[in-house]
C-alpha positions in Angstrom: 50.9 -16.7 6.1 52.1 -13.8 8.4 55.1 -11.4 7.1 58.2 -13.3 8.9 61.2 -11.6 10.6 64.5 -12.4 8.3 66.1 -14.7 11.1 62.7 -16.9 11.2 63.0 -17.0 7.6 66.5 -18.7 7.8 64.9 -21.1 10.4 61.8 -22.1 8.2 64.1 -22.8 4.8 66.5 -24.9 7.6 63.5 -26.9 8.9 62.5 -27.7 5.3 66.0 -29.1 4.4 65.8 -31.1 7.0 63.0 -32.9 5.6 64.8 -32.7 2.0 67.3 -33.9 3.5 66.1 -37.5 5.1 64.4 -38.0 1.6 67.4 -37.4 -0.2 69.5 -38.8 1.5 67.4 -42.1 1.7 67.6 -43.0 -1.8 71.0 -42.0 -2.0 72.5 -44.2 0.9 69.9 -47.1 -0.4 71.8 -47.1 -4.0 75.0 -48.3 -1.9 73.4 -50.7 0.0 71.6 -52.7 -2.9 74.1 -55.5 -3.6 74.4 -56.5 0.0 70.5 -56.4 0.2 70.7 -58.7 -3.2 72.7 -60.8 -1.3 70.8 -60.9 2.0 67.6 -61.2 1.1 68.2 -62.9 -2.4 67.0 -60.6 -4.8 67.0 -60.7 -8.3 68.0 -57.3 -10.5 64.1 -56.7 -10.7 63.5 -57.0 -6.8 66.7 -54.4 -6.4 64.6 -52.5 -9.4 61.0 -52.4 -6.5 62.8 -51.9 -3.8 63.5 -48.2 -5.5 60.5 -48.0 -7.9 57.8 -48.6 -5.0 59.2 -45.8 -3.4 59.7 -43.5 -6.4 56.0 -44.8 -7.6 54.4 -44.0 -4.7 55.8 -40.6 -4.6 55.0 -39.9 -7.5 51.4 -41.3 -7.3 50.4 -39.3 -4.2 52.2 -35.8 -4.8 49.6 -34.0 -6.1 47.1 -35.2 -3.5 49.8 -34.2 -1.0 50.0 -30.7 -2.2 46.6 -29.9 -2.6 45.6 -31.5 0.8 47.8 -29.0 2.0 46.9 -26.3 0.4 43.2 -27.1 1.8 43.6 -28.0 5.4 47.1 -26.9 6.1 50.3 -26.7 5.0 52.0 -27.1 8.5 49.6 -29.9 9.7 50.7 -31.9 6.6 54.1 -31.4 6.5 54.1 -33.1 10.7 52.4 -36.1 9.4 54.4 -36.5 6.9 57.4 -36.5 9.4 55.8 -39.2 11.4 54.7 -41.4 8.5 58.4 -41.3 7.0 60.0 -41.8 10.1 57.2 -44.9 10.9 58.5 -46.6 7.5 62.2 -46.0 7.9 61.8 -47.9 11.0 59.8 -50.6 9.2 62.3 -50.6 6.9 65.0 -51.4 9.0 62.7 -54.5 10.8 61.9 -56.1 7.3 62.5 -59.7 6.9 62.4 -60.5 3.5 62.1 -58.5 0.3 58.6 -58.6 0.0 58.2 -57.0 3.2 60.8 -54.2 2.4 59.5 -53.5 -0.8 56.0 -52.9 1.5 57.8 -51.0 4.1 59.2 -48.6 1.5 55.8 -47.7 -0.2 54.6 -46.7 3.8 57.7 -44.3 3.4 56.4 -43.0 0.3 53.2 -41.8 1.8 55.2 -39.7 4.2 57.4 -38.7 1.9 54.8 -37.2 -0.6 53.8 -34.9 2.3 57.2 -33.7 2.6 58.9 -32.7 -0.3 56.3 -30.5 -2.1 54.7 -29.2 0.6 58.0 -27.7 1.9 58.2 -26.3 -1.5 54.7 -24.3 -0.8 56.0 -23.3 2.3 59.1 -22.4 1.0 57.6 -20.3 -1.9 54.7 -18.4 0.6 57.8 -17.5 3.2 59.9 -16.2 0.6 57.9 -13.4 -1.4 60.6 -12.1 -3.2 61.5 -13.6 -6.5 65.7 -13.2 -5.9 65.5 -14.0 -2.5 63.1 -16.8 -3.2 65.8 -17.9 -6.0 68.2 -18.1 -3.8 66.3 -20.2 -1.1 65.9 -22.8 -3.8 69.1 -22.3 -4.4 69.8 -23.6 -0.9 67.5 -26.5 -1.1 68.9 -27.6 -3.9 72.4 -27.8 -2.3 70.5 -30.1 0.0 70.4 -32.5 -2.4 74.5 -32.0 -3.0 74.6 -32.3 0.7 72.6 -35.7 0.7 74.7 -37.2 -2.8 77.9 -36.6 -1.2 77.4 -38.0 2.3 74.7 -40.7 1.7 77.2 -43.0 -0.3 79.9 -42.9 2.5 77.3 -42.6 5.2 75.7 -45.9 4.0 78.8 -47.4 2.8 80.1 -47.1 6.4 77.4 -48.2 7.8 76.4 -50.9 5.4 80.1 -52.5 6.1 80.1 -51.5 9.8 76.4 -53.0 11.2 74.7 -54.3 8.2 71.8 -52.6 5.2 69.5 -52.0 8.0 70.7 -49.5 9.5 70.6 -46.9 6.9 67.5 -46.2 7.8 68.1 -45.5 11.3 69.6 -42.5 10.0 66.3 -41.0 9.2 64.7 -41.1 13.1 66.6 -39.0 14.7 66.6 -36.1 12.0 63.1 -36.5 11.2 62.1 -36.2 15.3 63.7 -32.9 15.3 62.1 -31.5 12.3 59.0 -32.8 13.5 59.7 -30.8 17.4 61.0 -27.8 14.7 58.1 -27.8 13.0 56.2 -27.5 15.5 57.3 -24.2 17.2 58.6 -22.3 14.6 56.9 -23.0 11.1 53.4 -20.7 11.3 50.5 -22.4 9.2 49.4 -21.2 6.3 47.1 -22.9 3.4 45.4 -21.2 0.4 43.2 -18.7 0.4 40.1 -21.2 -1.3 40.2 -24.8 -0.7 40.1 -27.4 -3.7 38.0 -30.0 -4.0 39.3 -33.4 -3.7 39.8 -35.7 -7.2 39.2 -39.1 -6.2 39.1 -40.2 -10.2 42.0 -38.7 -11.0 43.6 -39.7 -8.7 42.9 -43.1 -9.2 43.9 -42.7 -13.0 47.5 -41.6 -11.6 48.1 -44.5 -9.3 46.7 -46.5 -12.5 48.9 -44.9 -15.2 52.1 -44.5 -13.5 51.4 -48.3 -11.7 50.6 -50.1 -14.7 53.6 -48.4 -16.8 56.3 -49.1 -14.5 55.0 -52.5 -14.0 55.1 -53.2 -17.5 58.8 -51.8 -18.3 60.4 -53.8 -15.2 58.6 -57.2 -15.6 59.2 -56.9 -19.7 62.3 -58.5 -19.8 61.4 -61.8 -17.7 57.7 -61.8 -18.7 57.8 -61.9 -21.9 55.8 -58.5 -24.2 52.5 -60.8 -24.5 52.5 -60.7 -20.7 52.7 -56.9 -19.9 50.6 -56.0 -22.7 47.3 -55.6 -20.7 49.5 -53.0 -18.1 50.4 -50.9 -21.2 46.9 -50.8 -22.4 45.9 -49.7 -19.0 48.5 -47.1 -18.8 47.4 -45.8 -22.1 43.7 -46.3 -21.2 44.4 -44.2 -17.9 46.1 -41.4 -19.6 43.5 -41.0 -22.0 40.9 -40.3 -19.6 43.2 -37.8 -17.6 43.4 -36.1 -20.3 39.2 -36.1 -20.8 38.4 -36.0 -18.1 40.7 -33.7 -16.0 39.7 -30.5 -18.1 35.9 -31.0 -17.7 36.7 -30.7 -13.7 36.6 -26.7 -11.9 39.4 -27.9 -9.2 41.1 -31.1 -11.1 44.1 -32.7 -9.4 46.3 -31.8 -12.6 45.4 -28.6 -13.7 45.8 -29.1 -17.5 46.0 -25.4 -18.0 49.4 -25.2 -16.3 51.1 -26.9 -19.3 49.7 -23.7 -21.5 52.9 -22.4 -20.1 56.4 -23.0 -22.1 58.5 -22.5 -19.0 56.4 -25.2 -17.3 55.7 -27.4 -19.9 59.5 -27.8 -20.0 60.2 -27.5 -16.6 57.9 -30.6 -16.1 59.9 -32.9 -19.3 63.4 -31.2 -17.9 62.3 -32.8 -14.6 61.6 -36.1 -16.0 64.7 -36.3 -18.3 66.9 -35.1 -15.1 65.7 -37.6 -12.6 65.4 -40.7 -15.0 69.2 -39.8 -15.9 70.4 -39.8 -12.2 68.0 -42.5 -11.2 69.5 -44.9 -14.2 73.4 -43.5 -13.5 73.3 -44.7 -9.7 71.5 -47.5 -10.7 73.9 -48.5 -13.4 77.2 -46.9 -10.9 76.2 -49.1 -7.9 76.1 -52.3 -9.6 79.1 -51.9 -11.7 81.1 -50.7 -8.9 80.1 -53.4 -6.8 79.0 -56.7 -8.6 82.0 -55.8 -11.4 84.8 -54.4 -9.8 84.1 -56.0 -6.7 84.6 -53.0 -4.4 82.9 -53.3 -1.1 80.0 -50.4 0.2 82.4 -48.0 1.8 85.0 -47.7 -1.4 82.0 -47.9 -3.7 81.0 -44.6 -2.0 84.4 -42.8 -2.1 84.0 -43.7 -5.5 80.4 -41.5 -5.9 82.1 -38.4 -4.6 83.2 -37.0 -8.1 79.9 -36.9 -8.6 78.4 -35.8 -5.3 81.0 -32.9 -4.5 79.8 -30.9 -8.0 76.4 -31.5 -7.1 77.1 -29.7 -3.8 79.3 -27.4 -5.0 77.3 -26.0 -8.2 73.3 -26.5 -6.6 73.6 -22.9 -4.9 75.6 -21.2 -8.0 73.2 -22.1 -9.9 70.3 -20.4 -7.9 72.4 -17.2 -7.7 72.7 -17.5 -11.5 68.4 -18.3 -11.6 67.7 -15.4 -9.3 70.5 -12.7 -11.1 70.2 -14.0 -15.3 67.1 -16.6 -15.0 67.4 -20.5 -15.7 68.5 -20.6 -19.5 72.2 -20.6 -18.4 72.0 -23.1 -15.6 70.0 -25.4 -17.9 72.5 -25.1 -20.7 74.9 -26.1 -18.5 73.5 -28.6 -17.2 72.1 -30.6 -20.6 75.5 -30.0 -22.0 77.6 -31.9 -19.5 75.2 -34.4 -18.9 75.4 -35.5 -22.5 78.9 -35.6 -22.2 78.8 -37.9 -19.4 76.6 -40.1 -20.9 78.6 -40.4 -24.5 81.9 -41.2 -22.3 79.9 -43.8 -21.2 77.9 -44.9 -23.7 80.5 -44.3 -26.3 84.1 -45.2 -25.1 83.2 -47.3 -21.8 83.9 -44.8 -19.5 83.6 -47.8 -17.2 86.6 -49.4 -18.0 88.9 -46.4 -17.0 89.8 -45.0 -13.8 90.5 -41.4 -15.4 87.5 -41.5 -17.8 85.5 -42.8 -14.7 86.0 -39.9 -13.0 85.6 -37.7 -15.9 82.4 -39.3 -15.9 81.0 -38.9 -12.9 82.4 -35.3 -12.7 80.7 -34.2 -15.6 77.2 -35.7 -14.3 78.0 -33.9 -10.9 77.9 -30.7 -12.5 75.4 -31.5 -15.1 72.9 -32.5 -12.1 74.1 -29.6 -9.8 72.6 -26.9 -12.0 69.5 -28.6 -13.3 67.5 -28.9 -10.1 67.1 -25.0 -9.1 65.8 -24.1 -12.6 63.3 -26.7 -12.4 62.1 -25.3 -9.5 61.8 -22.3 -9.8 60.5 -22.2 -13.3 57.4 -24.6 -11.8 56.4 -22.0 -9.5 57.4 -18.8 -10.4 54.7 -17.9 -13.0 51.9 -19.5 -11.1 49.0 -17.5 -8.8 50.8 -18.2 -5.3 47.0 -19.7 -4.2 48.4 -22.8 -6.3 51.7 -22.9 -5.2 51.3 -26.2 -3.4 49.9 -27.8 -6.7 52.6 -26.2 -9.0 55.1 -27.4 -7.2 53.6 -30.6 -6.3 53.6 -31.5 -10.0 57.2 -30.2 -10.2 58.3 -33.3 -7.5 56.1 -36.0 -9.2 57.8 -35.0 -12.5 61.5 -35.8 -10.4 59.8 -39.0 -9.0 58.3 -40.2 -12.2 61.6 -39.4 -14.2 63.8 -41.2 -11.3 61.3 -44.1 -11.5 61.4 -44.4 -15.2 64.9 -44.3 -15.4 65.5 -46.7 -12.8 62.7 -48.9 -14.5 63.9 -48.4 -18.2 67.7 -48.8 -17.7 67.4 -51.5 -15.3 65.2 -53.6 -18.0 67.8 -52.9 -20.5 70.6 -54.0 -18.2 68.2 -57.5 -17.4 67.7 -58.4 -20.9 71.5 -57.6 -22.0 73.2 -60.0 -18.8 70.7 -62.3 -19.4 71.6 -66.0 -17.7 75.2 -64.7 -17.8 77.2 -63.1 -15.5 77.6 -59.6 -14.1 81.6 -59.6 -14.8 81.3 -61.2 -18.6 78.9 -58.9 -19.8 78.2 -55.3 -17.9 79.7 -53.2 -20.0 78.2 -54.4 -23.5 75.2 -54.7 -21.6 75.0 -51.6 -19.6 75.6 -49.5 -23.0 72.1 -49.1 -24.4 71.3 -47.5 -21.1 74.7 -45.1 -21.3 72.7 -43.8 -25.0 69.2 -43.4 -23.1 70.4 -41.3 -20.5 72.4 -39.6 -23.3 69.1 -39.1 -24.7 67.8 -37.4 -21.0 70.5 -34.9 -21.3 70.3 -33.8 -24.4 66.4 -33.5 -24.1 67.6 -31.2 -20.6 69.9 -29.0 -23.1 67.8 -29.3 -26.0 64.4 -27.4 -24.0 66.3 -25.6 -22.2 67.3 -23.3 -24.9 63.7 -23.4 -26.0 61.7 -22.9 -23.1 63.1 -19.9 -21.8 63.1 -17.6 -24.4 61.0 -14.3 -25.1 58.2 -16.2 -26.5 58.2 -18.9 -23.8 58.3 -16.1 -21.1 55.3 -14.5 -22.6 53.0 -18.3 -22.7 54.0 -17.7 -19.1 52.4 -14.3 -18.6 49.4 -15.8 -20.5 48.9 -18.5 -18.6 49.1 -16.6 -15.3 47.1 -14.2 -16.4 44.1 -16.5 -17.6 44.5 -18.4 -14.1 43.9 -15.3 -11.9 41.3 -14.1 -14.2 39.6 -17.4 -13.9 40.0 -17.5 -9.9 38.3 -13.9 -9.4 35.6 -15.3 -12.3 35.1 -18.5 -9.8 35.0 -16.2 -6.3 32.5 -14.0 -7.6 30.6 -17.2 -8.5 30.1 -16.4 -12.3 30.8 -18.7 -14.7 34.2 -18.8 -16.5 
């Protein structure tokens, strides 16, 4: 990629928020609208469960295939048909007539969306070349996020009660047609200086694994454990061979070698723990706020701003703290009062109390506003910027696969504790095994990242880098490594 002026800097980090933006913002404004899609379409808590999951799943399945592709034939080129195939779905989306057609719509969405996200991230990384400046451009795209928390649930909530579910996807044409025309004029191309080989088998093992395992954990509670057993043997039998037969590959799709590295090892299980903790608190926050309390879309919303506005407000303080004292005290932060949320919860039925309520959801806010810009940049900071796209492709499926389990896991929990009773009689007894798992996430955040970002984990880093750019000059000169 050619050396870009400072101003067209600005303008390529803008035209990749855009793109954050509609993704973010789509799951956020579809967490308000899920009780009057239960009610339109008649879904059960499992359906409200896919209509998330396929998404997330998708994602998940095809972001390392994304950011590869892109890294072979083109960063820009993927990054415009992602637009289109996004935008395509939302408006799909917004025509479905039952669940089962919604549920279909949403994984065509996915496909787009898994040429968005981490490819904006390579672009992202290859335009900004220096490591504070890059900081704090990741700084800025996390504050997207913020952005999309804190006006997706009173966006959707206003819409939702104003024209009806379907039109929260509307939101997404408009915003993804000018990032498309954007796109196009100002974002140069740029891919990696050797092309990898596609993995057809491993990527079939990752649609298998993360398939099979969600499956299993969202159809447990009605199905019965006899009944999901064969998925959980696949998704066992599928991550076995990934891990056989990934590392006997030059160019796998997961590059097994990355997880020699500390900071990425825990940057990938920060990821996971993050994500499943925000997808299970909306999850768990939409339907008590709704189903329990009885609030319609729009004060169900207002209600999500504790937690949005922190988001917003501590995403780019936390880059400036990544790019000026690394991500240690961001991640501290962050695990530390995201277990707090979740024991107010779990613990004293945060629920039940408008002040410990908002305690609650301020305390996540913040929590969630520093974790995402350490993540990040720890993912692709110590790799050889030749595999930026791959790095940071594995960073986004760890998000997706974190917000899909959570979603899956707590949702299962919440199934089995309601059982045939009602929503009103029995939330908050039955919501509070899920309050202790995602306790569980941010304590795991907290607990690695004090370990991972240490002296020693800084120098598994070096290693790692070093052994990947010794094996890249090994492979061009076409000697054996």
């Amino acid at each position: 990629m050619p050396e870009l002026s400072p101003r067209r800097r600005l303008l390529v980090l803008l035209i990749c928020c855009m793109s954050l933006l509609i993704v973010s913002l789509d799951n956020t404004v579809l967490n308000v609208a899920l009780p009057s899609m239960q009610r339109d379409l008649g879904a059960s808590t499992s359906g409200l469960q896919w209509t998330i999951d396929a998404y997330t799943l998708v994602l998940a399945s095809l972001l390392m295939l994304a950011g590869s592709t892109a890294d072979r034939i083109g960063r820009k080129r993927v990054f415009m048909a992602g637009l289109v195939v996004f935008s395509v779905g939302s408006l799909l989306c917004s025509l479905a007539p039952n669940l089962d057609l919604l549920i279909a719509a949403r994984m065509v969405q996915a496909v787009g969306g898994s040429m968005l996200n981490p490819v904006a991230m390579s672009i992202i990384t290859n335009t900004f070349t220096d490591p504070r400046e890059r900081a704090r451009a990741i700084g800025v795209w996390g504050a997207v996020v913020g952005i999309s928390m804190a006006a997706g649930p009173l966006v959707g909530g206003l819409l939702v009660e104003s024209v009806g579910w379907r039109s929260i996807f509307w939101i997404n044409l408009p915003v993804g047609l000018a990032a498309l025309v954007l796109t196009l004029r100002y974002v140069p191309e740029s891919r990696a200086p050797k092309a990898r080989r596609p993995d057809p088998l491993g990527q079939l093992l990752v649609i298998a694994l993360f398939g099979s395992l969600t499956y299993a954990i969202i159809e447990a509670p009605n199905a019965g454990v006899a009944s999901i057993t064969p998925y959980a043997a696949i998704a066992l039998a599928a991550l076995v061979a990934l891990l056989v037969y990934e590392p006997r590959r030059a160019e796998p799709l997961i590059d097994l070698r990355f997880f020699r590295s500390a900071p990425f090892s825990g940057a990938t299980v920060i990821a996971i723990s993050a994500f499943a903790a925000l997808g299970g608190f909306l999850f768990l926050s939409t339907l008590y706020l709704q189903n329990v309390r009885g609030l319609d879309a729009l004060h169900a919303g207002l209600w999500m701003l504790p937690m949005a506005a922190p988001t917003f407000l501590c995403a780019p303080l936390s880059g400036r703290l990544v790019g000026t004292r690394g991500p240690r005290l961001p991640l501290l932060i962050a695990g530390a009062a995201m277990t707090t949320s979740g024991i107010l919860f779990a613990a004293f039925d945060a629920e039940t109390s408008n002040t410990t309520l908002f305690l609650g959801y301020v305390l996540f806010g913040i929590g969630f506003g520093f974790v995402n810009a350490p993540i990040t940049n720890t993912a692709v900071s110590g790799m050889p910027r030749a595999q930026a796209g791959v790095a940071a492709a594995v960073a986004s499926t760890s998000r997706q696969l974190g917000q899909t389990l959570g979603v899956a896991v707590v949702g299962a929990v919440l199934v089995a504790g309601v059982g045939s009773s009602s929503y009103r009689d029995t939330f908050v007894s039955a919501a509070t095994p899920g309050w202790w798992i995602l306790t569980g996430c941010g304590v795991a955040v907290l607990a690695l990242g004090a370990v991972t970002t240490g002296p020693w984990a800084r120098r598994t880093a070096e290693r790692t880098a070093d052994r990947l750019e010794s094996a890249e000059v090994r492979e061009a000169a076409g000697v054996s490594a």
